[in-house]
N, C-alpha and C positions, 0 to 999 in steps of 0.2 A: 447125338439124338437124330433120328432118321426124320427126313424134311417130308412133312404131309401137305396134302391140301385136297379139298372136298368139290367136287362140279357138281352141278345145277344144271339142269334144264328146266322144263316147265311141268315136270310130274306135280312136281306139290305147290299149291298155296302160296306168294309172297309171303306171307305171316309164316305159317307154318317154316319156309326156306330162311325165315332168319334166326327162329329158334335155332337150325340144325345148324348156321351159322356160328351162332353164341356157342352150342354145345362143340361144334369141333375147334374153335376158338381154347375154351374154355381145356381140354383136352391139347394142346398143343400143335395142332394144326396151323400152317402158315396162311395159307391163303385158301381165298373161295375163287372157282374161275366159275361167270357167266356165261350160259351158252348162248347164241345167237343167229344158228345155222340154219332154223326153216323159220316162215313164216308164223310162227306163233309166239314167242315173249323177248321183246329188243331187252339189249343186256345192261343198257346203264342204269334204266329204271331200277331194279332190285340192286346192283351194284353199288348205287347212292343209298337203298335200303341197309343193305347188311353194312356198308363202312357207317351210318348215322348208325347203329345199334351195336356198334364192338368196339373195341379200344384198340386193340393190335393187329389184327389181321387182316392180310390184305386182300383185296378184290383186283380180280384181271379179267376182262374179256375175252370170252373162249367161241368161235372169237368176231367180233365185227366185222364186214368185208371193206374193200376198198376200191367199191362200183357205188354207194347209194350215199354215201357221206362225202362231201367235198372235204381236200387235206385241211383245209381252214375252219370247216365246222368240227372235225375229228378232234383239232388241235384244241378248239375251243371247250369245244364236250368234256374231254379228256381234263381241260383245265381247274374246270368248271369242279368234275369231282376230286382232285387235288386241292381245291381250296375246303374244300368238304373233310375229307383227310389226308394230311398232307404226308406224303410220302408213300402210301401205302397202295396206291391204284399204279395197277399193268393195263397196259393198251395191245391187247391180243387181235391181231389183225390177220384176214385168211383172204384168199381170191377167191372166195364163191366156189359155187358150182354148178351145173346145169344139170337137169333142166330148168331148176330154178332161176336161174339168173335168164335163160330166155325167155321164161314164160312174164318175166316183170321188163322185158324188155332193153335188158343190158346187153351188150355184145363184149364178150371178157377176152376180146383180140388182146395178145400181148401181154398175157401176167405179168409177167417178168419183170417187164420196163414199167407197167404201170404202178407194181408193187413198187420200186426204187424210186420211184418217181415220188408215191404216194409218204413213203418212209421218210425219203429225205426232205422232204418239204412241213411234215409236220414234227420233226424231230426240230428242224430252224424253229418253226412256230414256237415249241414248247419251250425253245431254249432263248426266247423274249428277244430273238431277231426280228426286224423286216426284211421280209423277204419275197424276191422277186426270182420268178420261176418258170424258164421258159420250155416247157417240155412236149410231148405228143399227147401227154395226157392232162398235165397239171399246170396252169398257166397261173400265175400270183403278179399281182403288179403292186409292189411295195405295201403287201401286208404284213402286218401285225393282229396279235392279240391287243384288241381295242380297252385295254384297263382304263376305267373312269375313276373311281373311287379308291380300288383296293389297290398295294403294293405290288410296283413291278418285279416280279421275280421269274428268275427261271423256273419251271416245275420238274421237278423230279419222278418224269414219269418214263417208266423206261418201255421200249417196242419190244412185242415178243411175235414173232410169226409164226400161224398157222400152220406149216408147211408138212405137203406130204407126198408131191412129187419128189427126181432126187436133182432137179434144177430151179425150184423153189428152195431145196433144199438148201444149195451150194448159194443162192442168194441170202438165204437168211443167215448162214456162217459171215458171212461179208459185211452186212447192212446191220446185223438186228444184235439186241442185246442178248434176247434168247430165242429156242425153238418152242412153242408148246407142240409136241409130239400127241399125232391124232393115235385115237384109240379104235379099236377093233382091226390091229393089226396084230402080225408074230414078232417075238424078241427076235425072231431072226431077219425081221425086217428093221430094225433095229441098225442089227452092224452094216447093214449097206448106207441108211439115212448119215449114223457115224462118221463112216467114210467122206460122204458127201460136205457135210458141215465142217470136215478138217479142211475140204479142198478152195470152200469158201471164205474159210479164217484167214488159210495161207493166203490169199489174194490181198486181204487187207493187214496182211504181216501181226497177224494175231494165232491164238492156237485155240482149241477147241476147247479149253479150260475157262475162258475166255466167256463161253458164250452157256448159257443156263440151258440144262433142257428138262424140265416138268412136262411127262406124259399123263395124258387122259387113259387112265384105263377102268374099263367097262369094272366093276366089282357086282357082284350076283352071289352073296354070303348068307349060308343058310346050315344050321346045325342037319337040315334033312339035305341031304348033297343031293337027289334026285329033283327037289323043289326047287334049289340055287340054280342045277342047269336051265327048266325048261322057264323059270323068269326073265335067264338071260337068251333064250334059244332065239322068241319073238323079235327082241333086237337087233340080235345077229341075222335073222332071214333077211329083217329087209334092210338089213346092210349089203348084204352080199347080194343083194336086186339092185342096189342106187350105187354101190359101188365098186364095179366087179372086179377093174382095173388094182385097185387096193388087193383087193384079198387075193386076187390072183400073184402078188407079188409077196406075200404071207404066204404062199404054199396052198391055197385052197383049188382043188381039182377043178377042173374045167370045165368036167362034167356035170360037176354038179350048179356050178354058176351056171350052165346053160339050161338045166332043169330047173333053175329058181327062176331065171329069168322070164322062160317060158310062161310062168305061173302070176309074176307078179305086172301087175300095168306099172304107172308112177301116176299122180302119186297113188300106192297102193292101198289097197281097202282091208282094211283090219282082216276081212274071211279070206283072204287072198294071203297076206300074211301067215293067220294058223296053218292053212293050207299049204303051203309052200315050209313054213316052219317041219313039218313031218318029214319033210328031205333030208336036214341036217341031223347031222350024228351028232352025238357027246361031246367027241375026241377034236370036232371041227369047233365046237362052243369051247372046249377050255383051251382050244391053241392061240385064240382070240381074247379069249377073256381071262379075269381071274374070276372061275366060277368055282362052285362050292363048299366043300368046311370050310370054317377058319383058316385051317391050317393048310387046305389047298390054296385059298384067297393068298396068304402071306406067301408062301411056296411062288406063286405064278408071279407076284409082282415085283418080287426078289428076281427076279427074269428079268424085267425089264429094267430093273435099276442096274443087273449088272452089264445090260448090253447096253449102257449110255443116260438113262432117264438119270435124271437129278434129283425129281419131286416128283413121287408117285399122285395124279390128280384122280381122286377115288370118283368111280361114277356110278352112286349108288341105285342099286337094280331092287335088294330086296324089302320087304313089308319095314324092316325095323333098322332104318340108317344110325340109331344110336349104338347096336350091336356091332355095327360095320366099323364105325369110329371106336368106338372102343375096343375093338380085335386089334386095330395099328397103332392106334393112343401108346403104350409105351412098348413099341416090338424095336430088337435091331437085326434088321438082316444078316 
């Protein structure tokens, strides 16, 4: 059975986001990933929503950063919905990005090390050590998870990293149990990530087999294929404004990132968006997403399962996400 799971942003309703929960639950989807990338809905609030309203499926952070949470509140957080449902919560952790992280005043000197720093100190936590951690980023002086009443255990919550440069990437093969693979990229950004995450395994004499990788990808599913593109086109504009670096390594011409760019400020304004949206072609939307029929949809994501993804993470773009779930509900690529 080909391994699903459903992303969330902040398009719909809490309420509404746990019905769609229960239905791709219900439909055999594994997991729901929270998103937590800009300033409008933190992920564990609906996270502890949707695990209190389903029985098996699990919830992961798509994903939390590791600039505004201390290792010891993360670990604590993290615990916190493990005692909630136990086994079933991923702690999806990313470094930010700017200009958001300067405009709140972070300075994201150092990913690297603060990402390893951050991993390793709350994997101890979770795993019911005290722990003492002396680092440039994370300093611990003989904590612990403070349990007053309930049973000490370890929690079985496993790290999964963000990761979308390709020396994030090579740390997350190392550190992490798995990658979640960002979306509004190409399958052929894919086999270089691939590469990356082998060169990081091998460092920790693990293989790539080793390490899970469920991608986010955009899905934009519409029986009218001209409607499925231009739902997802909006997305894509002002991705290709906030992330040029990305798609530029996707294969997205230069020219036209510097014609989007020209067009859009940050943050951008919806008419700035349509506006700059008229630039991009079709062929640029489906290189990025999985947009249109069904059968296009299943087509483009079979892409990226075969250049590496594990768990296709569907991110549903059109009017009726129950159609979306139910086009992958029982497909095998």
């Amino acid at each position: 059975m080909t391994r699903l799971a459903i992303y969330l942003q902040d398009a719909h309703p809490i309420r509404q986001g746990i019905e769609i929960v229960q239905y791709a639950e219900s439909r055999g989807f594994e997991a729901v990933w929270q998103a937590e990338s800009r300033l409008v809905r933190e992920a564990t609030v609906p996270m502890a929503a949707f695990l209190t309203s389903t029985e098996r499926i699990k919830a992961g952070s798509g994903v939390v950063n590791n600039w505004t949470r201390n290792p010891a509140l993360l670990a604590s957080t993290f615990a916190t919905l493990d005692d909630l449902a136990p086994g079933r919560v991923i702690l999806g952790i990313g470094a930010w990005w700017d200009p958001l992280a300067a405009k709140v005043g972070v300075d994201r000197a150092r990913p690297l090390k603060a990402m390893r720093e951050t991993c390793e100190a709350v994997r101890a936590l979770l795993a019911d050590e005290t722990v003492t951690y002396e680092g440039e980023f994370v300093q611990l002086d003989g904590v612990e998870l403070d349990y007053v009443h309930q049973e000490r255990r370890p929690k079985d919550v496993p790290i999964y990293i963000g990761a979308t440069g390709m020396k994030m990437m090579e740390l997350t093969g190392e550190i992490a149990d798995g990658a979640l693979l960002n979306y509004l990229v190409s399958p052929a950004y894919n086999a270089t990530a691939m590469e990356h995450l082998e060169i990081g395994a091998t460092k920790a004499g693990r293989s790539i087999d080793d390490i899970d990788r469920p991608q986010l990808v955009v899905c934009s599913l519409d029986s009218d294929r001209q409607r499925a593109l231009d739902n997802a086109r909006l997305l894509v504009t002002q991705y290709l404004g906030q992330q040029p670096h990305i798609m530029k390594a996707s294969g997205v011409p230069e020219s036209l990132l510097d014609e989007i760019g020209s067009v859009l400020s940050w943050p951008a304004t919806h008419e700035q968006v349509v506006a700059a949206s008229k630039l991009v072609p079709d062929d640029i939307v489906q290189m990025i997403t999985a947009s249109g029929t069904p059968d296009e949809c299943r087509e483009k994501v079979a892409e990226y399962m075969a250049n590496g993804a594990t768990c296709p993470v569907l991110y549903p773009l059109g009017d009726d996400v129950h159609a979306m779930i139910d086009a992958f509900a029982d497909w095998t690529p």
